[in-house]
N, C-alpha and C positions, 0 to 999 in steps of 0.2 A: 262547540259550534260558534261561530266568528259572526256576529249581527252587522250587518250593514248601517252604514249614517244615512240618511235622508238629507236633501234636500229642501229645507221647507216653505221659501222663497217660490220655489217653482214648483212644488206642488199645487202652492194655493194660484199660483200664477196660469196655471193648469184649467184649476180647477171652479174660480170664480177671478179671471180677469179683470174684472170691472172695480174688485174692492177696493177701497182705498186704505195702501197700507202702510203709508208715513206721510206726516206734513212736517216739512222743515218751518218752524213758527220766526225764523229771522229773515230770512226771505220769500217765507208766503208760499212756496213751491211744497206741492203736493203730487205722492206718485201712486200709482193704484199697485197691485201685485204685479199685476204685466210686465208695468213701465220700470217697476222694482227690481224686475230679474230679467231683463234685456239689459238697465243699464249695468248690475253686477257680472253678468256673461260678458257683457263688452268690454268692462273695466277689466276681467280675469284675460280675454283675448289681448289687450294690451300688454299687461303685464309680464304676458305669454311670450309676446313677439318680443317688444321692447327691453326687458328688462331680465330676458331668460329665466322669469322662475320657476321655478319645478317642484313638484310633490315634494315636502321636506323646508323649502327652503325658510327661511323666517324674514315676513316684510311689514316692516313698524310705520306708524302711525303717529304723529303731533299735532293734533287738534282738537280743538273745542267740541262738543256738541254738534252734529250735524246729522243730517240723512246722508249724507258720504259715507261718519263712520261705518254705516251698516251696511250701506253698498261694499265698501270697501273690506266687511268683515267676510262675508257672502261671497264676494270674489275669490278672498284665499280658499275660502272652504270649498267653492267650485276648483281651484287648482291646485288643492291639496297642500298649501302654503300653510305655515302659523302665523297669524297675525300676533301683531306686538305692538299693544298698545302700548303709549308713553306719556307719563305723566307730566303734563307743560308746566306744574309748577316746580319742578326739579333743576336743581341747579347743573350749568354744563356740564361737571367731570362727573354725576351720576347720571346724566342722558349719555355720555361717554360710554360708562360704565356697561350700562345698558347692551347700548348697540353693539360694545365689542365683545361681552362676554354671550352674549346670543348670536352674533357672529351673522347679525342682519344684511340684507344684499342690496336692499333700498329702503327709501322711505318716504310718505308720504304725507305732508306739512302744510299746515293753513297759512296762507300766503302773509297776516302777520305774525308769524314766527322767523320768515325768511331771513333776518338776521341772525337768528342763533341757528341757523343753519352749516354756515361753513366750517363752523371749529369742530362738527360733529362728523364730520367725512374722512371717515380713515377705515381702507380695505377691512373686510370686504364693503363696506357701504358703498355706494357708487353711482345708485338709483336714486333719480329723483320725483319726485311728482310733485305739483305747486297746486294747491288749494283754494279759488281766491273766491271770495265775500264782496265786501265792499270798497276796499281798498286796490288801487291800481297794482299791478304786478312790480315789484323790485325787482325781480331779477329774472333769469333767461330758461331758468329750468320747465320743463312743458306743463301745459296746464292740464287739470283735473277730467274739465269737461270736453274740452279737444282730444282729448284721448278717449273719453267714452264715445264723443260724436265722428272721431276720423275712424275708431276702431270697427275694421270691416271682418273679424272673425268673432262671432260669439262660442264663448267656451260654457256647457253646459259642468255639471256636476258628473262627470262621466267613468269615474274610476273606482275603485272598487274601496273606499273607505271604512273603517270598522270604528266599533265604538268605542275600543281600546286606544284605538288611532289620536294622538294631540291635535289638536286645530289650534292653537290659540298658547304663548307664553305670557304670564301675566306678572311681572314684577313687585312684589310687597316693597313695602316701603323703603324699608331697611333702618330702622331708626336704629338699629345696634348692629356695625358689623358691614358686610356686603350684602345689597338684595339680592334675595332668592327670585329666582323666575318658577313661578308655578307650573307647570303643564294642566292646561284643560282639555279634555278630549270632549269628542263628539259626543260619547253617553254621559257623562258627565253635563255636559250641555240638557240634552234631552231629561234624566233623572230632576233636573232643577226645575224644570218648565212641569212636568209630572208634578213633584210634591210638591208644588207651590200655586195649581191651579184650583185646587179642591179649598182649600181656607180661605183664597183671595174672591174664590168665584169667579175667576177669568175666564170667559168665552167667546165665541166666535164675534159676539157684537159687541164686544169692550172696545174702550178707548183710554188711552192709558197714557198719563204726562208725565215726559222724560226729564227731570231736571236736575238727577246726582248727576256728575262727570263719566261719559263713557270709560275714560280712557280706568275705571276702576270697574270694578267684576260687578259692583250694584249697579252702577249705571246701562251694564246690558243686559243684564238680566233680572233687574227686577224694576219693572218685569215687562221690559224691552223685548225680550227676545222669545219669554213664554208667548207675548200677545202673538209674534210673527209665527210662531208654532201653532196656534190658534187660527190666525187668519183673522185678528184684527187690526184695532190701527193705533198706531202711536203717535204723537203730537209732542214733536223734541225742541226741546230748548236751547236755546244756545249757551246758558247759563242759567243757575236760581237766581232771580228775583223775586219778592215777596210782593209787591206791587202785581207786579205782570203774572204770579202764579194765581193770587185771588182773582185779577180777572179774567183767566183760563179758564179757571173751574166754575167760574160760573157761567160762562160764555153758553148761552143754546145753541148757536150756530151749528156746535160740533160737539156735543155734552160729555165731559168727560167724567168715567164711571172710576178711575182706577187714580189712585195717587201714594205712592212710596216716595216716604222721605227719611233724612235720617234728623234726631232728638233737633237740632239745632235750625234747622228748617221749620219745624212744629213751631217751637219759639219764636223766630224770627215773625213769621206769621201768623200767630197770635201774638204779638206784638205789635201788628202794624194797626194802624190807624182806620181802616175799612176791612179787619176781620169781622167787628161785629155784625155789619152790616151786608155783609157779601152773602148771596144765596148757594150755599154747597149743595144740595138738594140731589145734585143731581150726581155725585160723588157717592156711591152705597160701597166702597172698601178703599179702609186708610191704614196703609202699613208703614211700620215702621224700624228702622234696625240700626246697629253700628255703634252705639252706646248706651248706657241706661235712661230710659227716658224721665224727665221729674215729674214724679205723680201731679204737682201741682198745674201742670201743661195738661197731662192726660184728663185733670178733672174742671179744667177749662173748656176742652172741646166737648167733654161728656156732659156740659150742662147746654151745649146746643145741640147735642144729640149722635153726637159726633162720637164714635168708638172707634179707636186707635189698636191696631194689633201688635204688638209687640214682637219680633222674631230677634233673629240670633243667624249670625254666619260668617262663612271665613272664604279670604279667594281661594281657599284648600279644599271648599266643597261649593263653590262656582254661584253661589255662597248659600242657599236657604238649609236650614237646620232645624229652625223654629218660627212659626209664626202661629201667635197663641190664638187661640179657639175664640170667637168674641163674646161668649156666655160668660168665659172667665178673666177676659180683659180689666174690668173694672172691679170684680171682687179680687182678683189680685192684678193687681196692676204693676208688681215688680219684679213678676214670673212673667216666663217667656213659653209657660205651659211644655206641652210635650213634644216631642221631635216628631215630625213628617212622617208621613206613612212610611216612606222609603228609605228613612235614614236610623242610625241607632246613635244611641246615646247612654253613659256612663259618665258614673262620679266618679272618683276611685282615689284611692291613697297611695304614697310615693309605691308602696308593694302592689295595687293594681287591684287593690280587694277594693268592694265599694264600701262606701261612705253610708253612714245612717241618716235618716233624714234629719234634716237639719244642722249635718256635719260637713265644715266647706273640704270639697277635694276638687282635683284638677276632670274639668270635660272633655272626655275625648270620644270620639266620635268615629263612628265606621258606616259603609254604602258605598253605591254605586256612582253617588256625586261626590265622593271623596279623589283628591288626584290621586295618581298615580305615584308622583314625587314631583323633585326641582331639578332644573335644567342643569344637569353636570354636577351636581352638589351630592356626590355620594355622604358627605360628610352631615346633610341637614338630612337625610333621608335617614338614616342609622338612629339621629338626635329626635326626630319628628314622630316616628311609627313604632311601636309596639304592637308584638304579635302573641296574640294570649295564649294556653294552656290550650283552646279549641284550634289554633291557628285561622281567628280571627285577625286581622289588622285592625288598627285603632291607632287616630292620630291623635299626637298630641297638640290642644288648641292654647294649651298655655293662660285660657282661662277659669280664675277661681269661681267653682259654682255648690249647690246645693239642691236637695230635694226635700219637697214635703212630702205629708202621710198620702197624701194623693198619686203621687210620681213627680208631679212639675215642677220645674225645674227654675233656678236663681240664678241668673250669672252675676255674682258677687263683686268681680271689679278683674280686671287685668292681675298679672301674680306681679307683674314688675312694677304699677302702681301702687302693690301693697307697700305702708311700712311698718317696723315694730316699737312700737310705745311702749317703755316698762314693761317686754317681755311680750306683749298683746301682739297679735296681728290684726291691721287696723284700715278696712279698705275704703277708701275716699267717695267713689260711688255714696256710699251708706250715708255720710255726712251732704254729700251733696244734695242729695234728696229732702235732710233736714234743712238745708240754707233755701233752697225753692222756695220753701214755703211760706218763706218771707217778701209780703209785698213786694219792698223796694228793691228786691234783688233780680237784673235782668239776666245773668251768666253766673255761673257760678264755677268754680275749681278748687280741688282742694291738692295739696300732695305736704310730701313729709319734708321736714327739715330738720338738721342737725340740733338736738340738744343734749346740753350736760349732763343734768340730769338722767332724763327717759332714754339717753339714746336717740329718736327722734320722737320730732310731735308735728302735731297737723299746723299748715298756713293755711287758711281760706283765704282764696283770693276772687275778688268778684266785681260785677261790672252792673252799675248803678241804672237803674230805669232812670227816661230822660224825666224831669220832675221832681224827681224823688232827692232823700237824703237817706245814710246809715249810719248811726250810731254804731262803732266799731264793738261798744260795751253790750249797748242791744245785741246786736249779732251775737256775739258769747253769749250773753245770757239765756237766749233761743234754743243753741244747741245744749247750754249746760238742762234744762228743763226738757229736752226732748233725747238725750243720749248718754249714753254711758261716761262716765269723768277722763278715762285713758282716751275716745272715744273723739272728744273737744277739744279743737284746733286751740291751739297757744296765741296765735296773731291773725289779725285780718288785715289784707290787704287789698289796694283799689286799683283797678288798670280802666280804659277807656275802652278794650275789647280784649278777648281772651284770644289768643291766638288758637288758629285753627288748619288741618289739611283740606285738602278739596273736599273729601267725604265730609267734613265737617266735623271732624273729633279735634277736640280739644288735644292739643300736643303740647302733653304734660313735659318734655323733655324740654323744651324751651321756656318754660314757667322756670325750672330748677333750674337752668343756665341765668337766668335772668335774680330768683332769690336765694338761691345756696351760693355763700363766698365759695370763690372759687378753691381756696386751699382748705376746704372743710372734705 
């Protein structure tokens, strides 16, 4: 039997008009569900006439944070288009990359991008749409809002979409190789918003602050896009600030109940200077995902009462997996507990037999939030999926994980992060969590480097609280007392900030570009 997608913009637009279901926080504009899904039917009536798209076609996006994006996403899913978001911090020949190999027919661009605009227009691209904020127009392409206010057709949701159906291609990174464009479909969409409302407690009267980057799979749905399935409201960012996100959350005007961050947001903001002092109160669930968080963060917030949920996810499963239970938040705080009601979860060794607790094997993962596969990439689909014995499928997440005697579940560290010391396999995560723990340490990273001896050993490399000082010998001495000897980074090293992607993970691959000689 073939399930139907919903609409869910215009059902609540149906059904409670009046609510208010986005505030754009950079220019103060707020839309209720109505105003929501008149201006997405207008912008898809555009798109329609203007720009000929049609069910199927793929229409990409280069922007910051807005209430746009989500018009804008709403629109394609009203005309059966895949949105394709795009990540602005990407250099031109992978926004290239991008555009050509999804074979996009337009695109739609915050009016300061319009420079890196023209290098990226090559057939089919062709379409343009202009964005504009604060700054004056550069250049002649049509504007955003003139096209939702001249546009005299609204196009409803009117076609018969399934939930097998793609809506949406979402491109990984690519740190090794060509990106992959993900396919997310409709129930994929829907399964996320499902297994993530019951932990989060999201309901019809949340309000929920946007501040990862749309243009990545947390930034709309976690949990952006559960609240609009909901029928509440979101309050988006144009960017993280740590300044401006304390005094969000504490803001009564609009009290926001929901806040998803990823490890390095937490820190930033219990780092600033008016965390202690800011009323959260009014904030009753804190999630968090996308790296390991350092216990030392977690038991920061937990002495102002503050429990941090810990999950786990990939743009493979549009992303929720895990978001721990908060009874077990703080007795284990470096489990991710057990997987969603709707999703499964396995250890398993390279033969696909599971692991015993406390034995790390690879996590892979099966549901109805899992994709389907990647755009054209028969060759990552073959590499990605395993079909067991039951003819189950089972993706592989490529991360090392572990269980206790209970079920819950570890994720140990990335397998490409791992290195081996004297035979050991030796995963950074682990040590990072011991360097936390040290007052004057504001960031931390660790990764392997070439040695003679062992083959490789750990660098710790880390980023000093303003204030403070490290003793490079302290620091070893720390982890020799709290870890195993194979275990203990060889050198420490000092940077002024760890580099990072927009989700906020430390990009270990540019640490080792920067401390492995290049002919090692």
């Amino acid at each position: 039997m073939t399930i139907l997608a919903a609409d869910w913009i215009a059902f609540h637009a149906d059904r409670t008009p009046d609510k208010l279901a986005m505030v754009d926080q950079a220019s103060g504009r707020r839309f209720t569900y109505a105003q929501m899904n008149e201006r997405a039917e207008r912008l898809a009536g555009y798109l329609r006439s203007a720009w000929g798209a049609q069910a199927g076609d793929r229409l990409a996006i280069l922007a910051k944070n807005s209430t746009e994006y989500f018009e804008f996403q709403y629109a394609c899913m009203k005309l059966g288009a895949l949105m394709l978001p795009l990540n602005w911090r990407l250099a031109e020949q992978e926004l290239r990359f991008i555009l050509q190999d999804s074979g996009a027919i337009g695109l739609a661009y915050d009016g300061e991008f319009a420079e890196r605009v023209p290098p990226l227009l090559t057939a089919p691209l062709v379409h343009l749409l202009r964005i504009d904020f604060d700054a004056a127009p550069t250049d002649d392409a049509p504007a955003y809002e003139s096209a939702i206010t001249t546009s005299a057709v609204r196009v409803p949701m009117d076609f018969y979409a399934a939930h097998d159906d793609p809506m949406m291609i979402m491109y990984t990174a690519g740190t090794t190789g060509r990106p992959k464009g993900v396919l997310i479909t409709h129930g994929m969409m829907l399964w996320n918003a499902v297994n993530i409302t019951t932990p989060s407690g999201l309901n019809h009267d949340s309000v929920f602050y946007v501040v990862l980057p749309t243009f990545h799979i947390g930034g709309l749905n976690l949990y952006a896009n559960p609240i609009l399935h909901l029928g509440g409201t979101n309050i988006v960012a144009r960017q993280f600030d740590p300044g401006l996100t304390l005094k969000t959350l504490s803001d009564p005007t609009n009290p926001v109940t929901h806040m998803f961050g990823v490890p390095s947001i937490y820190l930033f903001l219990s780092q600033h200077p008016d965390f202690d002092s800011t009323d959260l109160s009014s904030v009753h669930s804190w999630g968090c995902g996308g790296a390991p968080m350092p216990v030392a963060v977690l038991e920061k917030y937990a002495r102002r009462n503050i429990v941090i949920q810990m999950g786990f996810g990939m743009t493979e499963t549009s992303p929720t997996v895990f978001l721990c239970d908060k009874r077990r938040a703080l007795a284990k705080p470096t489990s991710v507990g057990k997987p969603l009601q709707h999703t499964r979860v396995r250890v398993v060794r390279e033969d696909f037999s599971e692991t015993a607790p406390g034995e790390v094997g690879e996590v892979v993962i099966n549901g109805p939030n899992v994709t389907p596969g990647y755009w054209q990439r028969p060759d990552a689909n073959a590499e990605s999926f395993t079909v067991d014995a039951h003819g189950q499928r089972w993706l592989h997440s490529g991360d090392a994980g572990m269980t206790d005697d209970e079920g819950c579940i570890y994720i140990v560290d990335r397998y490409k992060d791992m290195y081996i010391s004297g035979g050991e396999n030796v995963y950074p995560a682990e040590i990072e969590q011991i360097l936390y723990q040290i007052e004057g340490v504001a960031e931390a990273a660790v990764i392997g480097v070439p040695d003679a001896k062992w083959g490789e050993s750990g660098l710790a490399i880390l980023v000093v609280k303003a204030g403070s000082t490290l003793d490079p010998a302290a620091v070893l001495a720390h982890c020799r007392a709290n870890l195993a000897k194979f275990k203990v980074p060889r050198e420490v090293a000092f940077l002024d900030v760890l580099p990072r992607n927009a989700a906020g993970k430390v990009l270990k691959r540019d640490l080792r570009a920067r401390f492995i000689p290049q002919s090692s």
